[in-house]
C-alpha positions as CSV (number, residue, x, y, z in Angstrom):
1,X,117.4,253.6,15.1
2,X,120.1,252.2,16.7
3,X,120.4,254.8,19.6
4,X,116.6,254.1,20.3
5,X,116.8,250.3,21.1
6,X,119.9,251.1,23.5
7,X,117.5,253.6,24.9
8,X,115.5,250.7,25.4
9,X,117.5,248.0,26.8
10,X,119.0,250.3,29.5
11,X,115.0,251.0,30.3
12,X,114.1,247.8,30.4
13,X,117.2,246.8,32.2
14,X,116.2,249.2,34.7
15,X,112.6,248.4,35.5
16,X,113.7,244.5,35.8
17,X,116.1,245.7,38.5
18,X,113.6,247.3,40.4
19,X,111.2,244.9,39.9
20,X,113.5,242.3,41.1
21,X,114.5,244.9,44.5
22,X,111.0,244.8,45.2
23,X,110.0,241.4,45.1
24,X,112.9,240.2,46.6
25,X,112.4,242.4,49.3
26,X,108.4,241.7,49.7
27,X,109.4,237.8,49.3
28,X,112.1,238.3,52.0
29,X,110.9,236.3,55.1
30,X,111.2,238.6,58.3
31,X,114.2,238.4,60.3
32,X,114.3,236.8,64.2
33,X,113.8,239.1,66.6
34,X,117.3,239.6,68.6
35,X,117.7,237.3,71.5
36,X,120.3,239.5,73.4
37,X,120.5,243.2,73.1
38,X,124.1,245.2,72.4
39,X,124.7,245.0,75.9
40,X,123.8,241.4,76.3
41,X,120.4,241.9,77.8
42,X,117.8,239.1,77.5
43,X,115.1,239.9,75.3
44,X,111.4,239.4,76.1
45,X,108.3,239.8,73.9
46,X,105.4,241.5,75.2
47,X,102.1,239.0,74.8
48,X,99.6,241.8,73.8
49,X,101.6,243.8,71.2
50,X,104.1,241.5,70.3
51,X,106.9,244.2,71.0
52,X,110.2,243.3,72.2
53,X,111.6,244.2,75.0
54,X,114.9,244.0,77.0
55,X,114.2,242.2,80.9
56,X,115.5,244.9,82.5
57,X,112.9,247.6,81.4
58,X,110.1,245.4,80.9
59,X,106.9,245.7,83.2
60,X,106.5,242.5,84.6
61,X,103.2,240.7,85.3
62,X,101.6,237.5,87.2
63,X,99.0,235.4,85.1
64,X,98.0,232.2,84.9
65,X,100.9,231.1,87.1
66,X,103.4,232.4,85.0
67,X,105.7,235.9,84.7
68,X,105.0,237.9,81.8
69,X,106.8,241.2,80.9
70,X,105.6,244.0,79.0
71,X,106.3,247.3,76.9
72,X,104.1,249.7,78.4
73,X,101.4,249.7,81.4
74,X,98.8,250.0,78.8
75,X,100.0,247.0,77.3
76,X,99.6,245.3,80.5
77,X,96.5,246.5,81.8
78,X,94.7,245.2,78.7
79,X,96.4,241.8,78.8
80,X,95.4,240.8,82.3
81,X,92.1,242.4,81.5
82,X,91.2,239.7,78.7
83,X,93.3,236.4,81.3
């Protein structure tokens, strides 16, 4: 009797843990993108995808009087399709 409510606990004990992994990890607001990369790179997010990207190998466009840069030359095309 007393074996089977150890049993128990330690299951119970258990599924709270992972219960509580999981929410805290759902619950777990999303960290900022990086502003620099290891190499101390300037980061820039891409306006269609939302992807960031370093300066350097970012695709950069004219729009709307401004410089945007971006991931991929599909990424690209579509923006400046829909400015």
């Amino acid at each position: 009797m007393l074996v089977r409510l150890i049993i128990w606990l330690i299951v119970g004990f258990l599924i709270y843990t992972v219960f509580q992994a999981i929410k805290q990890r759902l619950l777990k607001p999303p960290s900022p993108p990086p502003e620099k990369t290891a190499r101390g790179e300037e980061m820039a997010r891409d306006p269609e995808c939302g992807t960031y990207v370093p300066r350097s190998d970012a695709l950069k466009a004219q729009a709307k009087g401004a410089t945007y840069y971006f991931c991929s030359a599909a990424c690209r095309d579509k923006y400046l399709e829909h400015s």
